[in-house]
C-alpha positions as CSV (number, residue, x, y, z in Angstrom):
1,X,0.0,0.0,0.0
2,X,1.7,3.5,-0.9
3,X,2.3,5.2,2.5
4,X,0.6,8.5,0.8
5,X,-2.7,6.6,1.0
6,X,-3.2,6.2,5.1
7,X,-1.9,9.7,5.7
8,X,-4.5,10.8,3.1
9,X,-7.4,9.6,5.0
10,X,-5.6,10.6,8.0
11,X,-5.1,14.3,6.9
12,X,-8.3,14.8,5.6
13,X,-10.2,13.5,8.5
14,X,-12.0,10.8,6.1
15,X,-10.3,8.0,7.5
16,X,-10.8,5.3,10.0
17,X,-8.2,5.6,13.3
18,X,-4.4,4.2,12.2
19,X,-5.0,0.8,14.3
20,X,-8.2,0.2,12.4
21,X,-7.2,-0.2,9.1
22,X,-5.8,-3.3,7.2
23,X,-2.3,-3.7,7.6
24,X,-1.5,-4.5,3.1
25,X,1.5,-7.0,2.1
26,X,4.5,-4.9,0.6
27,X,5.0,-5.7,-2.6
28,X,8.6,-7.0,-3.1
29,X,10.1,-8.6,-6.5
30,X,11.2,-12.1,-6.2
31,X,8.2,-12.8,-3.7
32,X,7.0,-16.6,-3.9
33,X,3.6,-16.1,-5.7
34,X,0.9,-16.5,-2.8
35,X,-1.8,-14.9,-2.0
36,X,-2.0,-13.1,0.8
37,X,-5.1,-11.9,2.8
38,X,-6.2,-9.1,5.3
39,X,-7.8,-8.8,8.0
40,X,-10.8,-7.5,6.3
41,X,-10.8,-10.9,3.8
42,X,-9.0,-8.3,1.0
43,X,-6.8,-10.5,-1.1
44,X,-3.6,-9.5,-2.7
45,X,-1.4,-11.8,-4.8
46,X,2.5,-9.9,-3.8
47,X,4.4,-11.4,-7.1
48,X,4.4,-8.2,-9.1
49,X,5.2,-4.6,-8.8
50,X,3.8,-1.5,-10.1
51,X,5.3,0.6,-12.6
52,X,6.5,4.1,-11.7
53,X,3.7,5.5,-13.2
54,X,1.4,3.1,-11.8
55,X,2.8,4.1,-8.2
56,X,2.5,8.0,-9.1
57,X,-1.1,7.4,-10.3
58,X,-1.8,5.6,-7.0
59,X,-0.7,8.1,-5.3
60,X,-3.8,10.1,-6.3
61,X,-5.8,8.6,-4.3
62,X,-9.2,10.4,-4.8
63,X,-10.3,12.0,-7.9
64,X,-13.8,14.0,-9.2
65,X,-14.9,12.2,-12.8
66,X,-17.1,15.0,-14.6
67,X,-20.0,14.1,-16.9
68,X,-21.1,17.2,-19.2
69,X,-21.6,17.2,-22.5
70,X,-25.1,17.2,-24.9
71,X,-27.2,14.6,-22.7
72,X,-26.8,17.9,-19.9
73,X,-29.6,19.8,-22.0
74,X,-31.7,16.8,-23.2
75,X,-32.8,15.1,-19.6
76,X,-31.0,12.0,-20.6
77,X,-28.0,9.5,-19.7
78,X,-27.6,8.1,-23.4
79,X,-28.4,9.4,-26.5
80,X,-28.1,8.2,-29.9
81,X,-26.2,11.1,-31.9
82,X,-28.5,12.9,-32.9
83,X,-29.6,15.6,-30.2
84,X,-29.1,18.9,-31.8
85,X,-26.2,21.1,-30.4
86,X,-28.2,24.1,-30.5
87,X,-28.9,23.3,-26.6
88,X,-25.6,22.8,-25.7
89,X,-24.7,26.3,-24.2
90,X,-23.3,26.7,-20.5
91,X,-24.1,30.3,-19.8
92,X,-22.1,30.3,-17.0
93,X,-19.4,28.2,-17.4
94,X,-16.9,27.8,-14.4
95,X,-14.3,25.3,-14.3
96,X,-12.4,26.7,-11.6
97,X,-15.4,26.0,-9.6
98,X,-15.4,22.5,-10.5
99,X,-11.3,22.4,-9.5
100,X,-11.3,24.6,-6.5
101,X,-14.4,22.1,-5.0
102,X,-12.3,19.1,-6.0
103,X,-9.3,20.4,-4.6
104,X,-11.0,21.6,-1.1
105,X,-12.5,18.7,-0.8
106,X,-8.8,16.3,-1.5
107,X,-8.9,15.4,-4.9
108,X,-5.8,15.1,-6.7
109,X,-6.9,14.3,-10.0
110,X,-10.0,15.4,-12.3
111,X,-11.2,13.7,-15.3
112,X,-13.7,14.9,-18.1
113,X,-16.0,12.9,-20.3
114,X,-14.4,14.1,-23.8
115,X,-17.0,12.0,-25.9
116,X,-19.8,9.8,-24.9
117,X,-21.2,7.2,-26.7
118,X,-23.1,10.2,-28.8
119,X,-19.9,11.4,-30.3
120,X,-20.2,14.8,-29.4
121,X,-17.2,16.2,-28.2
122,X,-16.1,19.0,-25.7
123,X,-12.6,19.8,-27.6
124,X,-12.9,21.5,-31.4
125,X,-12.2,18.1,-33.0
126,X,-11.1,19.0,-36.7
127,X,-12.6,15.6,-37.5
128,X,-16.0,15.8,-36.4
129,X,-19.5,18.1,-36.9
130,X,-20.6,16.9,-34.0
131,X,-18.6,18.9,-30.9
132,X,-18.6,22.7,-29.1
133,X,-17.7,24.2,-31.9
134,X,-21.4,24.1,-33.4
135,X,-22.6,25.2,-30.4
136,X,-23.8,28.7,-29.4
137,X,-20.9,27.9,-27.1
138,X,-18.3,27.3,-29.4
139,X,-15.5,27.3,-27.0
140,X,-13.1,24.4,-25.6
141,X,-14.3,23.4,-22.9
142,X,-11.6,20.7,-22.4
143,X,-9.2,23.5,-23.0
144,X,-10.8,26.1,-20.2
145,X,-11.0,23.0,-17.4
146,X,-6.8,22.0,-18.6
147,X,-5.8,25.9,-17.3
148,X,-8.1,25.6,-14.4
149,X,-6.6,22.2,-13.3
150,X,-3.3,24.1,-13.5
151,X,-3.9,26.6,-11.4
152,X,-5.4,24.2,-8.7
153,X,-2.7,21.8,-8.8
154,X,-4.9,19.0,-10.2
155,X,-4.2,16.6,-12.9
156,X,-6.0,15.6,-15.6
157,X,-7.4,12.5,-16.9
158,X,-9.9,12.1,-20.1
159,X,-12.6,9.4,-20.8
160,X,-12.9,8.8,-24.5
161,X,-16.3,6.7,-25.5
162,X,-14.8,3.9,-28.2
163,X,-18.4,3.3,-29.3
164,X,-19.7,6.7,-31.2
165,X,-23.4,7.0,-32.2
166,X,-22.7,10.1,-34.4
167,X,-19.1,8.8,-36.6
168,X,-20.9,7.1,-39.2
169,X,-17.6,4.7,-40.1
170,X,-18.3,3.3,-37.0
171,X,-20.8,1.2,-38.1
172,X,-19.6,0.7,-41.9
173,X,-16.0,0.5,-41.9
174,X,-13.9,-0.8,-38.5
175,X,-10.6,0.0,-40.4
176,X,-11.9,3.6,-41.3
177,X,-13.1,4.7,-37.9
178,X,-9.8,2.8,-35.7
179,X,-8.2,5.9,-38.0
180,X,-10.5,8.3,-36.9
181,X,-10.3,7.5,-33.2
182,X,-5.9,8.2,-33.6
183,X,-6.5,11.7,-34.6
184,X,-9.0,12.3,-32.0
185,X,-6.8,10.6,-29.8
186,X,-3.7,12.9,-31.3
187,X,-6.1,15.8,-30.4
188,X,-6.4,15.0,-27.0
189,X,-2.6,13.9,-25.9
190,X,-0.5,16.6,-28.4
191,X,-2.7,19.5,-27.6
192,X,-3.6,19.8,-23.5
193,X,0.1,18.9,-22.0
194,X,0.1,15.4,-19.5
195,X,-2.6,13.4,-19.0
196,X,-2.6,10.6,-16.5
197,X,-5.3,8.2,-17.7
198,X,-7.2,7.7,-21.1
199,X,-9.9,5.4,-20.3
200,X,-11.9,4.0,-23.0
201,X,-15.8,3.0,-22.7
202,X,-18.0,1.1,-25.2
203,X,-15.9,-2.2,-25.9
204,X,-18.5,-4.1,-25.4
205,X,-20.4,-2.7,-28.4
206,X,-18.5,-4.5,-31.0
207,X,-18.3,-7.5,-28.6
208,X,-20.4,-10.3,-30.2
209,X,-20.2,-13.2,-28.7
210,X,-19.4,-14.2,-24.6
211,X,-21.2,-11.4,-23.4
212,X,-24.2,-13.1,-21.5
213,X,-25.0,-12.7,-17.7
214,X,-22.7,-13.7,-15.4
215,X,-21.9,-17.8,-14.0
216,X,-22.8,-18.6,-17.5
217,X,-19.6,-19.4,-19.3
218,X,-17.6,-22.0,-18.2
219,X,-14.2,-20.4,-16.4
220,X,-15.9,-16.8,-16.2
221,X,-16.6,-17.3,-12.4
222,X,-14.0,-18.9,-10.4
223,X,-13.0,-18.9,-6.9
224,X,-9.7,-20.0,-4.9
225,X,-8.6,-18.8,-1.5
226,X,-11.5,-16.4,-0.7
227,X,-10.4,-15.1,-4.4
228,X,-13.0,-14.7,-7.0
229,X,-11.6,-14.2,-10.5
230,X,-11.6,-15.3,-14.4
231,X,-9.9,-18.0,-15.9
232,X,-7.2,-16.3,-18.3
233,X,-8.8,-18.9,-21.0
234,X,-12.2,-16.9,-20.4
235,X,-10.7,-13.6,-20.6
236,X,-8.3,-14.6,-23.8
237,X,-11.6,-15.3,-25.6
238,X,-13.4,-12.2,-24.4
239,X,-11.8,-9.6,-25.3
240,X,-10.3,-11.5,-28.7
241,X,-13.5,-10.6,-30.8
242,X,-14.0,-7.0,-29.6
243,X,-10.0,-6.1,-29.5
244,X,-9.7,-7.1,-32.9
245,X,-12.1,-4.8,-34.4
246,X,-11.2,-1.6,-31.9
247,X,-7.6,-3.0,-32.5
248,X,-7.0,-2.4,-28.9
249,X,-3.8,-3.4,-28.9
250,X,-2.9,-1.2,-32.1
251,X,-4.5,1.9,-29.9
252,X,-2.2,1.1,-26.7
253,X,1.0,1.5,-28.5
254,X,-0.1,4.5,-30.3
255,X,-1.3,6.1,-27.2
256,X,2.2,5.3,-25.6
257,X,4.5,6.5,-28.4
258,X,2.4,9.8,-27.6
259,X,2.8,9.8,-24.0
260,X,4.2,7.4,-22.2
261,X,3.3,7.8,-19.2
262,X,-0.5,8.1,-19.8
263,X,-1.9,5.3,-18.2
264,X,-4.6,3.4,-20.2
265,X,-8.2,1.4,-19.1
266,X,-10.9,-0.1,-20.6
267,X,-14.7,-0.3,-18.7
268,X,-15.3,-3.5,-18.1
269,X,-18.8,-2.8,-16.7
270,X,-20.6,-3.4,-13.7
271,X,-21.3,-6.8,-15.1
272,X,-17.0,-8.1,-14.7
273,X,-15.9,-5.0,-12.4
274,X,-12.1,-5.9,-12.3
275,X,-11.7,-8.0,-15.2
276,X,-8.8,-6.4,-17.5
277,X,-9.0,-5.7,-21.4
278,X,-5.9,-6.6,-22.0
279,X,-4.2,-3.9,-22.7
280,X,-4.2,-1.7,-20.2
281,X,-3.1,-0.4,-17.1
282,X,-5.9,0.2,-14.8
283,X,-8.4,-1.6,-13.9
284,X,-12.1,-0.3,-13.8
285,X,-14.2,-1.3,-10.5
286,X,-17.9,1.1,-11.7
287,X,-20.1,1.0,-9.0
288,X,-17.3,-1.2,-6.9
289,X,-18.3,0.3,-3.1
290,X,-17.9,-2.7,-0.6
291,X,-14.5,-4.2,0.1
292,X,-14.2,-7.1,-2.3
293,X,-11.4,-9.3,-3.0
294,X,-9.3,-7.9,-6.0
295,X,-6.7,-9.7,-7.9
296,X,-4.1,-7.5,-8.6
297,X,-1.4,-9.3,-10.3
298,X,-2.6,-10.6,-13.9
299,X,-1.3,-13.0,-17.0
300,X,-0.4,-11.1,-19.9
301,X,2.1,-11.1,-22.6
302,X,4.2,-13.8,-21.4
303,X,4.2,-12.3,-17.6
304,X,3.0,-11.4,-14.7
305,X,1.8,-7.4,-14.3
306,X,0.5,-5.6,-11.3
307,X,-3.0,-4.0,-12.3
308,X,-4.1,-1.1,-9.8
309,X,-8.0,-0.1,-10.1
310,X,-9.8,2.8,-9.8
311,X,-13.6,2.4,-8.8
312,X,-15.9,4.9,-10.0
313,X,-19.4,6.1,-8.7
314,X,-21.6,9.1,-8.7
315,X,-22.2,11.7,-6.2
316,X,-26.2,11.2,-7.2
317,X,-28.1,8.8,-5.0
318,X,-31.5,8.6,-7.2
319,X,-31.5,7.9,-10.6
320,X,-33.6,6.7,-12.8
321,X,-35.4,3.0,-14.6
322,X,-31.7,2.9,-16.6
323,X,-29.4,3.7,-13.6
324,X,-31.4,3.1,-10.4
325,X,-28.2,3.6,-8.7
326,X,-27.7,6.8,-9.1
327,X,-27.7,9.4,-12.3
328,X,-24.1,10.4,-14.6
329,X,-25.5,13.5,-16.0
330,X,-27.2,16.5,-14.5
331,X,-30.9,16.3,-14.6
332,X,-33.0,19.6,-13.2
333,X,-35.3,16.9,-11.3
334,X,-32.7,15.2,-9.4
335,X,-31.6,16.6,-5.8
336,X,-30.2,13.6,-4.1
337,X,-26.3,13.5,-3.3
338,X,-24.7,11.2,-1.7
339,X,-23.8,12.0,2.5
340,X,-20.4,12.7,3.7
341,X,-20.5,9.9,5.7
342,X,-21.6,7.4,2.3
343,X,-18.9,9.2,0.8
344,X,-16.3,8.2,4.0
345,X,-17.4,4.9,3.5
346,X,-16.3,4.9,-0.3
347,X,-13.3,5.9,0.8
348,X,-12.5,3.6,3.1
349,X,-13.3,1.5,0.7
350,X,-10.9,2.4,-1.6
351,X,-7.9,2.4,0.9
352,X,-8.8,-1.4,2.0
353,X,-8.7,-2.3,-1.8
354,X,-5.6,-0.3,-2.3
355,X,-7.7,1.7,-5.1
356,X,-8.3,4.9,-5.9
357,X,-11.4,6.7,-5.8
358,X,-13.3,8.3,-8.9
359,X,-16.8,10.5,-7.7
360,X,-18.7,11.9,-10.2
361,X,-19.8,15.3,-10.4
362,X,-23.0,16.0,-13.1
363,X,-22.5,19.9,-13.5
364,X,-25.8,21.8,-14.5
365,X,-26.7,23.2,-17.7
366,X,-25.4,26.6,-16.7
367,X,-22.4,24.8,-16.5
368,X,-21.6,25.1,-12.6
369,X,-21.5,22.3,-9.7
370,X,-25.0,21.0,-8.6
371,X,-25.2,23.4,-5.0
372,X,-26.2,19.8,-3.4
373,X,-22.3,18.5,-4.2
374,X,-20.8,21.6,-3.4
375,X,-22.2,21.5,-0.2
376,X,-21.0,17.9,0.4
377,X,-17.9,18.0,-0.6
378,X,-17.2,21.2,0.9
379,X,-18.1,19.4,4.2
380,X,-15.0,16.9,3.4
381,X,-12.3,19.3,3.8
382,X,-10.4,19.9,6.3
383,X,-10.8,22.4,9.3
């Protein structure tokens, strides 16, 4: 466990006292490869190390995910492409709010929703209709939250939605659109300095077969040691069909001959939180609240690699028929926010797992922080 994760919690108040929380296995090169368990039934497997990056990202520790983009002015989570910009206009724009909350309340990191699975992006792609610059806003608002990261020490992280509802090559030509997603992806890593995670969404779209519910493929539930994982066998076959056609792997060198130290994951879903797409570097735990036990060292390319996760949830408690759990996006009806003390909990959470922490934050169509979160996270910082 990196040290800067207990005095976190300690620092901030969030925390549990010292003697309460799990003492974690250090992890040490040249380790015999056995798993190793808590105190709170948290399982780590000690083989591998993380990478330098993987330790800086770790480091994090807690981080505010942002969802903003068309589906803010249309009362909806998804949408299908075709929701006319002319809405899209945020009046009162104010990323520094967004960074000086997330800061106050001991973020480290912040990261934007680029593109959802609409395809309407909050940069001036050169390659797309479909983005801010056909809006009466016309501005970057990618660009306006980079400076006010800056200035409030934060770093930034961007989720890119593979699957695009708008990019009409993404339905009629896989080569063709792969091509499309590089310059995009150019965009976002040559024009807005370092960013710390790219973390794709939508691979499941182009997933055609082994995607059923889950204890029904042989080797996709298994359990050893209080451990519940995948056979590699089941996750080889899972991700061959849909990497092939995103050309995953094609996309993870690219992304690393940009910036190297950018540090790469694919949502796996609520359905196999934890589960890898090979390749990557994070793990994605959505909706991954209560200690669980997390593999952490996984088979791939010939080795063993260390695979830290980030769990991500949202701030909203209410929801809706599609996401009972809680909305993404702002919607004018929904007040609920989740407590400081729920939001302790995650936290918690996260240190026992040796995760980090990713809340999400819907801002309103004005384009501020719902007062509800401001209020709550405000309550997080410290005296």
């Amino acid at each position: 466990m990196s040290y800067n994760r207990r005095n976190f919690l300690k620092n901030t108040g969030l925390g549990l006292a010292t003697s309460m929380l799990p003492s974690f296995p250090v992890l040490a090169s040249g380790v015999e490869n056995s798993y190793q368990t808590t105190s709170n039934g948290i399982t780590f497997d000690p083989k591998a190390e993380p990478t330098e990056a993987q330790r800086k990202w770790m480091d994090l520790n807690f981080g505010m995910f942002v969802h903003f983009g068309i589906n803010t002015y249309y009362d909806t989570e998804w949408s299908d492409g075709t929701l006319d910009p002319v809405k899209f206009n945020p009046t009162e724009l104010d990323t520094d709010q967004w960074c000086r909350v997330a800061k106050e309340a001991g973020m480290k990191y912040i990261v934007l929703i680029t593109k959802h699975h609409d395809g309407f992006c909050l940069w001036p792609s050169k390659y797309t209709d479909y983005s801010v610059k056909v809006s009466p806003y016309k501005g970057d608002l990618l660009g306006e939250l980079v400076k006010s990261a800056h200035k409030y020490d934060l770093k930034i992280g961007l989720y890119y939605s593979l699957w695009d509802r708008h990019e009409k090559s993404h339905d009629t030509d896989d080569w063709a659109y792969v091509d499309f997603m590089k310059k995009q992806i150019k965009e976002l890593l040559t024009n807005y300095g370092p960013i710390v995670e790219l973390w794709f969404d939508g691979f499941w779209k182009k997933q055609k077969s082994g995607w059923t519910s889950k204890k029904e493929i042989i080797g996709e539930h298994v359990e050893s040691g209080g451990v519940v994982t995948r056979a590699e066998e089941f996750i080889e076959a899972w991700r061959m069909e849909g990497a092939y056609r995103w050309q995953m792997d094609h996309l993870y060198q690219y992304i690393k001959s940009l910036q190297p130290d950018c540090l790469v994951m694919n949502n796996s879903t609520t359905s196999y939180p934890g589960v890898p797409l090979h390749p990557v570097d994070i793990r994605s735990g959505e909706k991954y609240t209560d200690p669980t036990p997390d593999k952490k060292v996984w088979r791939w390319n010939g080795g063993e690699v260390y695979m830290p996760m980030q769990i991500e949830t949202t701030m909203s408690t209410k929801g809706n028929e599609q996401f009972p759990s809680g909305n993404w996006f702002w919607h004018e009806w929904d007040h609920s926010a989740a407590s400081r003390e729920q939001i302790q909990k995650w936290l918690e959470t996260a240190n026992q797992m040796n995760a980090n922490l990713l809340l999400n934050v819907g801002p309103m169509a004005n384009g501020k922080l719902r007062p509800e979160d401001v209020e709550v996270l405000g309550s997080l910082k410290t005296n």
